[in-house]
SEMI-777844 format. One line per field, with one value per residue (C-alpha): residue number from 0; residue in one letter; x, y, z. Coordinates in nm, 3 decimals, padded with zeros to 5 digits. Last residue first. Layout:
<sites>
num = (NUM  ...)
residu = (a  ...)
px = (X  ...)
py = (Y  ...)
pz = (Z  ...)
</sites>
This chain:
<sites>
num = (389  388  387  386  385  384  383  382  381  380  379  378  377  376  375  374  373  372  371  370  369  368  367  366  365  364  363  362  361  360  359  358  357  356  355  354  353  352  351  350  349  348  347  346  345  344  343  342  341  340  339  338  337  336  335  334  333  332  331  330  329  328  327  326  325  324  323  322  321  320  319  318  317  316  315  314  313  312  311  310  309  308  307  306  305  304  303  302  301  300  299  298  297  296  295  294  293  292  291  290  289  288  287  286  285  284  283  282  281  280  279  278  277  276  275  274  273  272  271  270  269  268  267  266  265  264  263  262  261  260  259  258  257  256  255  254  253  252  251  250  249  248  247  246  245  244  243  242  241  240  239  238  237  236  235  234  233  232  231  230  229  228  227  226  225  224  223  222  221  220  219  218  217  216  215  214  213  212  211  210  209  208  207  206  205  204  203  202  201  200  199  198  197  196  195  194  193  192  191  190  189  188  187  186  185  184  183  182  181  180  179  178  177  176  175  174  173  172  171  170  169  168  167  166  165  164  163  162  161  160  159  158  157  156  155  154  153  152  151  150  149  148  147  146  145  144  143  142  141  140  139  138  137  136  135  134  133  132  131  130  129  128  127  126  125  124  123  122  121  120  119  118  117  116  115  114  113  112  111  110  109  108  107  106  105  104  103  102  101  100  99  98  97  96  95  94  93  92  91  90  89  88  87  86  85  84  83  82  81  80  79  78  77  76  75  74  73  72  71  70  69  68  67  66  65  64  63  62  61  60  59  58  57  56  55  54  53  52  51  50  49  48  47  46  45  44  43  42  41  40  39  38  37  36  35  34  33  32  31  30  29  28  27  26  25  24  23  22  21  20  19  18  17  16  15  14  13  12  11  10  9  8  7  6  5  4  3  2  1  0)
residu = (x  x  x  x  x  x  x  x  x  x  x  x  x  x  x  x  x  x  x  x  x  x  x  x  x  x  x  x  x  x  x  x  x  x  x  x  x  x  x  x  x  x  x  x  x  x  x  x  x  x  x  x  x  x  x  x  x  x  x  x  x  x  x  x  x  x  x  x  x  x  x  x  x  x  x  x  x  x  x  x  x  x  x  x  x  x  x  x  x  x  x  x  x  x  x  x  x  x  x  x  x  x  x  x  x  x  x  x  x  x  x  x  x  x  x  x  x  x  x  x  x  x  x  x  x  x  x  x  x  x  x  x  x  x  x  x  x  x  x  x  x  x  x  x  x  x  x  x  x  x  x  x  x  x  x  x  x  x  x  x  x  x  x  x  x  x  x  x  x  x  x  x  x  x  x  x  x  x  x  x  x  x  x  x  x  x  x  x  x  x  x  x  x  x  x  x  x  x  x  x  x  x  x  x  x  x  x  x  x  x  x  x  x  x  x  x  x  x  x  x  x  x  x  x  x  x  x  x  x  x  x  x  x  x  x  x  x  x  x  x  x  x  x  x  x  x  x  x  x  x  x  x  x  x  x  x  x  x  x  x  x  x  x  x  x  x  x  x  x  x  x  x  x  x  x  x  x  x  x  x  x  x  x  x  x  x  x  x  x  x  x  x  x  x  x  x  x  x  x  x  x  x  x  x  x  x  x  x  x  x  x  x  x  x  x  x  x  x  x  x  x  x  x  x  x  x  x  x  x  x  x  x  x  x  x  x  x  x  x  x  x  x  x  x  x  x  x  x  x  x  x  x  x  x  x  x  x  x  x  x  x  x  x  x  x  x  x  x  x  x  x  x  x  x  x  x  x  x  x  x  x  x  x  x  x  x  x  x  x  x)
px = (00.373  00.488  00.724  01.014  00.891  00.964  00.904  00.794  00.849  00.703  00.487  00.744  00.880  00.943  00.526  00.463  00.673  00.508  00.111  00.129  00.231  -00.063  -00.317  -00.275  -00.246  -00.486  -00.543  -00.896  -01.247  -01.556  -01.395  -01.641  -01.598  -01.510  -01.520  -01.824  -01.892  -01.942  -01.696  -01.995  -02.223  -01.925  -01.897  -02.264  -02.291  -02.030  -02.215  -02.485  -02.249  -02.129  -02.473  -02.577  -02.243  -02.304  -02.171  -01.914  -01.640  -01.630  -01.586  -01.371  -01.092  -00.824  -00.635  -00.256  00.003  00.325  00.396  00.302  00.436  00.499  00.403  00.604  00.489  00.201  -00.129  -00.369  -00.537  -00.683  -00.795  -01.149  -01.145  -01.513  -01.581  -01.229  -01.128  -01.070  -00.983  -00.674  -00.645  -00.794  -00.545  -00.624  -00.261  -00.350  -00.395  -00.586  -00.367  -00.406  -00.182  -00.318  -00.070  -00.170  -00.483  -00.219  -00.198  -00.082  -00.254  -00.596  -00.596  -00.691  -00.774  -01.006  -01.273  -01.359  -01.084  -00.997  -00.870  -00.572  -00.501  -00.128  -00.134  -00.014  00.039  00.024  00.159  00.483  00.782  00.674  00.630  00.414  00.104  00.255  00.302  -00.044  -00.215  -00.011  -00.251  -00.510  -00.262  -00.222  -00.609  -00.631  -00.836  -01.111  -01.314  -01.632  -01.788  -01.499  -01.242  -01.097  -00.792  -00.795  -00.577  -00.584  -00.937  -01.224  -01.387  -01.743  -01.617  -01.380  -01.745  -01.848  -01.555  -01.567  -01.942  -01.796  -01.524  -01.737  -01.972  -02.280  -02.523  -02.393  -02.737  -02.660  -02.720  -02.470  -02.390  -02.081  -02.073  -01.859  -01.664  -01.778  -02.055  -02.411  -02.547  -02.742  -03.147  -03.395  -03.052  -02.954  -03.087  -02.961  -02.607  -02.450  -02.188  -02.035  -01.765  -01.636  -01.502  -01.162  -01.067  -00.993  -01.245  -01.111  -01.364  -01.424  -01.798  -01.876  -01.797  -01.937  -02.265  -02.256  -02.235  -02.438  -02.480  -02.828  -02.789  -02.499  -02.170  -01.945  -01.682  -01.407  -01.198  -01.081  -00.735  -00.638  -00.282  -00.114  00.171  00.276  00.669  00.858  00.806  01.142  01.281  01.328  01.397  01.271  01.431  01.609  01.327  01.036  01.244  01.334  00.958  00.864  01.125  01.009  00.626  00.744  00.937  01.271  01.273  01.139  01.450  01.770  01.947  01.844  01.865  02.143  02.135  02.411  02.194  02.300  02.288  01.960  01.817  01.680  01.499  01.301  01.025  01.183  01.200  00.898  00.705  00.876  00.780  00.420  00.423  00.575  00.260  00.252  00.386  00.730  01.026  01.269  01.574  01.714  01.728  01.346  01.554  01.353  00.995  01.084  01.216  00.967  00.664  00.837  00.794  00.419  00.404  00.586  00.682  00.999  01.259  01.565  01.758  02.109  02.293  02.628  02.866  02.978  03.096  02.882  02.989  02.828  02.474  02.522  02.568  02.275  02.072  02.222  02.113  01.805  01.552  01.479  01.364  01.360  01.604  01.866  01.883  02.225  02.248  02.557  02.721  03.092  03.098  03.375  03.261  02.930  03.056  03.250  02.986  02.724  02.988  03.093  02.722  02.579  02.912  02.797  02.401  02.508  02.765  02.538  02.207  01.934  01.643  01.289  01.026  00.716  00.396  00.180  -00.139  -00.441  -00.730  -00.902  -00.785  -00.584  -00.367  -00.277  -00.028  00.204  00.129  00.081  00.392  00.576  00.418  00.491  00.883  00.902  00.722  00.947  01.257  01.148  01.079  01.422  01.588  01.788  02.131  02.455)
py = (-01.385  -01.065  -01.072  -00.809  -00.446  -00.171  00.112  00.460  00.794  01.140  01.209  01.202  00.994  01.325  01.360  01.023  01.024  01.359  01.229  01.027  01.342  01.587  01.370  01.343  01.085  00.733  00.475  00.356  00.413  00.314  -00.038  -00.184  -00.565  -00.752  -01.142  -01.238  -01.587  -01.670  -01.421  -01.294  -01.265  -01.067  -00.814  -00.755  -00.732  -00.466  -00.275  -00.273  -00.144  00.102  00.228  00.249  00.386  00.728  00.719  00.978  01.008  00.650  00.583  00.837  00.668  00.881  00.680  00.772  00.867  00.946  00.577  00.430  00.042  -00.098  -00.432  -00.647  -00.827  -01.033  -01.045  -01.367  -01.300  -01.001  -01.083  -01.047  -00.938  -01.118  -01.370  -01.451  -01.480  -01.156  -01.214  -01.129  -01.416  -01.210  -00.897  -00.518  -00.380  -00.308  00.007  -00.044  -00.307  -00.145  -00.106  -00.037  00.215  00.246  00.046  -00.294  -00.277  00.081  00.395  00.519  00.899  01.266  01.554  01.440  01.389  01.132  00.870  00.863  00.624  00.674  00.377  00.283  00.273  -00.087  -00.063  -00.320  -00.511  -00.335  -00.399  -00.117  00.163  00.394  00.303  00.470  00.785  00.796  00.740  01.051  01.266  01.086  01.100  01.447  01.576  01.349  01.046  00.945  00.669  00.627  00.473  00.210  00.225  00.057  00.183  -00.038  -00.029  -00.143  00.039  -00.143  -00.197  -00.359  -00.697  -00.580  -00.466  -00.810  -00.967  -00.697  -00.861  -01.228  -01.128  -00.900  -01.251  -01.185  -01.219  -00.899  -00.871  -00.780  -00.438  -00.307  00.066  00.193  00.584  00.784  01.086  01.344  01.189  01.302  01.110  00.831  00.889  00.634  00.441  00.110  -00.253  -00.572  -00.426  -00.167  -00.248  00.064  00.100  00.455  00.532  00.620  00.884  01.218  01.370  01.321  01.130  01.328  01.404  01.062  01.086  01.394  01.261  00.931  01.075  00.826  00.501  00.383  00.244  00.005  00.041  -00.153  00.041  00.104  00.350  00.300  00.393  00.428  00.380  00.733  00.722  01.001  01.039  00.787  00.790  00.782  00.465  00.364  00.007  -00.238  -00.631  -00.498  -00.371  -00.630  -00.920  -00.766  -00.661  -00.994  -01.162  -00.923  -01.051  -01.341  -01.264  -01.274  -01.250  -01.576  -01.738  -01.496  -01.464  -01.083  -01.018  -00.761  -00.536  -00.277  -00.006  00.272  00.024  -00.085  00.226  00.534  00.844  00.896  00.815  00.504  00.385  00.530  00.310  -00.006  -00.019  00.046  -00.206  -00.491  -00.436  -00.513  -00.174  -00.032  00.192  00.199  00.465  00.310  00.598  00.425  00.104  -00.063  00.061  00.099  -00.268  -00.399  -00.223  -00.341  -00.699  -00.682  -00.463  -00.702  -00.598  -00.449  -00.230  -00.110  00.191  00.268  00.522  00.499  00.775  00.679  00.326  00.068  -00.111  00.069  00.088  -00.198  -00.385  -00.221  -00.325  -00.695  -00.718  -00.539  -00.823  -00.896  -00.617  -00.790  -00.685  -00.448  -00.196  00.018  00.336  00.561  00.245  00.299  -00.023  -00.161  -00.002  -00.108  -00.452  -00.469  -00.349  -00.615  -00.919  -00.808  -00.725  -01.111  -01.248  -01.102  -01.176  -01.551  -01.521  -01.352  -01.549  -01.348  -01.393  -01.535  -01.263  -01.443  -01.367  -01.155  -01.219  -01.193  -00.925  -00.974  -00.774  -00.450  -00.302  00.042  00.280  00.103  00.222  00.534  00.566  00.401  00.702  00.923  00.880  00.756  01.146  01.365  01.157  01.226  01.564  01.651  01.508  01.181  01.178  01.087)
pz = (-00.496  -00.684  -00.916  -00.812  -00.873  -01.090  -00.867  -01.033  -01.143  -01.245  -00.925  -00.709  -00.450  -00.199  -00.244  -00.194  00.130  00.207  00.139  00.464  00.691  00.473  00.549  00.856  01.124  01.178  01.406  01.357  01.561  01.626  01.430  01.107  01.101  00.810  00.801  00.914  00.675  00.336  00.179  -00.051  00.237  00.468  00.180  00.135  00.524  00.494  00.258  00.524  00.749  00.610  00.503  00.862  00.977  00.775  00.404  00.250  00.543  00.570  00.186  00.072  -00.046  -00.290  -00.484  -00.457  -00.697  -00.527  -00.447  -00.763  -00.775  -01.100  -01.137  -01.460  -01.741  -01.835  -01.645  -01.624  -01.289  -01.131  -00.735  -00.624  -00.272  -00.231  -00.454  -00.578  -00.941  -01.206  -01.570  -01.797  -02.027  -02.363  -02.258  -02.108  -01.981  -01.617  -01.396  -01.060  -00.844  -00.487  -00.232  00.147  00.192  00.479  00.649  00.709  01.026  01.026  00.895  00.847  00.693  00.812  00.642  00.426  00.761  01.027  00.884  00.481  00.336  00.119  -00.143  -00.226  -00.684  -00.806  -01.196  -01.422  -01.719  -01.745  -01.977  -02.250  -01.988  -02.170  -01.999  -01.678  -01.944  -02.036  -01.710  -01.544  -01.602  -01.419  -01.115  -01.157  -01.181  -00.819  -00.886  -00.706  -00.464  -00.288  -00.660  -00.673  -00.947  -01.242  -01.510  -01.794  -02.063  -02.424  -02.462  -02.518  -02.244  -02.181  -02.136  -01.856  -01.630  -01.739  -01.609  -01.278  -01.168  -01.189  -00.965  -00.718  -00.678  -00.443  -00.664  -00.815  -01.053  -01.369  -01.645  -01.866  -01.947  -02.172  -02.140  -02.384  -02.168  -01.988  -01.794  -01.731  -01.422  -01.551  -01.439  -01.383  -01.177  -01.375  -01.241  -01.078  -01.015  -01.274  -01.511  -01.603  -01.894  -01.845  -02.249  -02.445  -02.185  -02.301  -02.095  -01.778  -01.506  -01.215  -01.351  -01.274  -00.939  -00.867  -01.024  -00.823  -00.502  -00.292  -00.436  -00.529  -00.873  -00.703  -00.875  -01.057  -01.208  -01.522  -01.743  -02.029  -02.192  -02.540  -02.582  -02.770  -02.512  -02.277  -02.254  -02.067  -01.648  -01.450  -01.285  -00.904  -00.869  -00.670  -00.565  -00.305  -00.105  -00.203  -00.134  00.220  00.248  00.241  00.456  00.708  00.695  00.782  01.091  01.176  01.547  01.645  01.702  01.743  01.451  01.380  00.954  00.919  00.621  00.515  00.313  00.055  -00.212  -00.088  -00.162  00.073  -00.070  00.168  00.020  -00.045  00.302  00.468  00.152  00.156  00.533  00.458  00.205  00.458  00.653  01.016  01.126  01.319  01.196  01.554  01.552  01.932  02.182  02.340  02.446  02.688  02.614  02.275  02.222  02.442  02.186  01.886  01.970  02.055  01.732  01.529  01.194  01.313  01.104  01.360  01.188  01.259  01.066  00.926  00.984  01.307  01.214  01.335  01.684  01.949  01.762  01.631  01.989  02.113  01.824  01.908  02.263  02.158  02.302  01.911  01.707  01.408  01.061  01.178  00.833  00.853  00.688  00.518  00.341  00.323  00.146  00.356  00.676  00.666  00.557  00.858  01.110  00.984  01.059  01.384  01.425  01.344  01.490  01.856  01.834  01.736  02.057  02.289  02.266  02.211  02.488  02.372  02.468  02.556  02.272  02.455  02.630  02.404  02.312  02.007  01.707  01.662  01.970  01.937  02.052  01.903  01.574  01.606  01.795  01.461  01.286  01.483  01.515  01.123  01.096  01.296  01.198  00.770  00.893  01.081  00.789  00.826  00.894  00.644)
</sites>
């Protein structure tokens, strides 16, 4: 089995993407520690013979290592599976493309973004032989993560639209830019858009197409204790909450209904597109893609948000469900000029006590369009049931 020439064309840019930048302060590289030859030996004697044995079409090396052992699966594997190095590493990624750029190499920080270039294309742990590198150092953290997250998923189809009523829900300055077009993005057969609005409400409320519940509180610097009395205004038995830079595509409100429909899930976890310079283009690795974001939850007397800044919903029952062809759209630095950026920032960096958030002149980014694909091969009609989450 071989990858299509668009899902190579895009893991290859991507991964360049990534390693073509350096994020944070500057500092000297971690030292390369060498793989010993007999652990690296057994690890691909043993991860060639249960290739072979399941007939398993793709093989997952876990750490990039020195690519003593890469090189050794690529020699050893049979010819019909696949090679594919994952790395969460950049510094470690880099050295393995520099020194062994015919090696298949998927490369960012985030374990999400990983998940994602992996199911989009349609790959499944079934399918996958997986070989976790022995040499110290080159299992990371962040690896172990997405290895729980990987084959722990399922795919499953979306159930018919339910009859649940479903709110919708924001905090939002009276001075935000745009509010009008978003409010008017709002479908009409919501049960309400509960707004709690900070300090005061605008002299004129954009007209909105659904009901309109309004309440009035100073943020004080606590997101958390502004979304509980945005959640004491619903009244639906969902919730779906958003920002004022961000929107819904016509498909992904439409498919509200049938995520509520799925009787074992508590929430839904959509990945977030941010835009970079214009909507054509979106931020990507370290984290920026696919950015997941827990905006769909079964409404409940425990359910409450905690955390200042970041705020974090607390209290749910039953299963995430993870969204990948469904994404909020983030318009945020395409919308506001650096000045208001910034001074939303400083809001941010108040509530967290201390600077940190910094706005970059510039982020790594490709288009639209590339990042969209792996949604867009996922489907709009179906979802991953994910392991608990930590």
């Amino acid at each position: 089995m071989t990858f299509s020439p668009k899902t190579l064309a895009f893991w290859n840019a991507y991964t360049a993407q990534v390693l073509a930048w350096r994020m944070g302060p500057a500092r000297s590289e971690a030292p390369l520690v060498a793989e010993a030859t007999l652990p690296a030996r057994r690890a691909a004697d043993r991860t060639a013979r249960v290739s072979a044995a399941g007939r398993r079409p793709y093989t997952l090396l876990l750490g990039a290592g020195d690519g003593t052992l890469a090189e050794m699966l690529k020699a050893d594997l049979p010819p019909e599976s696949r090679l594919l190095v994952l790395e969460t590493n950049p510094c470690a990624a880099r050295r393995l493309h520099d020194g062994h750029p015919d090696l298949l190499l998927l490369a960012d920080t985030s374990p999400w973004a990983l998940l994602f270039l992996l199911a989009g294309a349609g790959i499944t742990p079934d399918q996958c032989a997986v070989c976790r590198n022995p040499a110290p150092g080159a299992y990371a953290p962040a690896l172990d993560t997405w290895r729980r997250l990987f084959l722990g998923a399922h795919r499953r189809c979306l159930p018919a639209p339910c009859s649940a009523a479903i709110s919708a829900a924001c905090i939002l300055h009276p001075d935000e830019p745009g509010l009008e077009a978003f409010f008017a993005h709002f479908p009409p057969w919501l049960r309400e858009l509960a707004v709690v609005w900070d300090t005061r409400a605008p002299a004129a409320v954009p007209p909105c197409p659904v009901p309109l519940r309004q309440g009035v509180r100073p943020l004080h610097g606590d997101f958390s204790a502004q979304r509980n009395a945005m959640l004491e205004l619903c009244t639906g038995e969902w919730c779906l909450y958003l920002d004022a830079d961000e929107r819904l595509s016509p498909a992904t409100w439409a498919a509200l209904p049938r995520l509520a429909a799925l009787s074992d899930v508590g929430s839904v976890l959509f990945p977030r597109l941010t835009f970079e310079a214009d909507d054509r283009r979106a931020r990507m690795g370290y984290g920026l893609w696919p950015d997941v974001q827990q905006r769909f939850f079964r409404r409940a007397a425990q359910v409450r948000f905690t955390g200042a800044v970041h705020e974090k919903l607390t209290g749910l029952e039953g299963r995430a469900a993870l969204a990948p062809g469904l994404p909020v759209l983030h318009y945020s630095h395409i919308a506001k000029d650096r000045s208001a950026l910034e001074e939303r920032l400083a809001v941010y960096n108040a509530a967290a006590g201390g600077p940190v958030h910094r706005l970059n002149a510039a982020y790594p980014c490709l288009e639209r369009a590339a990042l969209e694909y792996f949604g867009v091969l996922f489907g709009e009609t179906a979802v991953l049931s994910l392991p608990p989450l930590a």
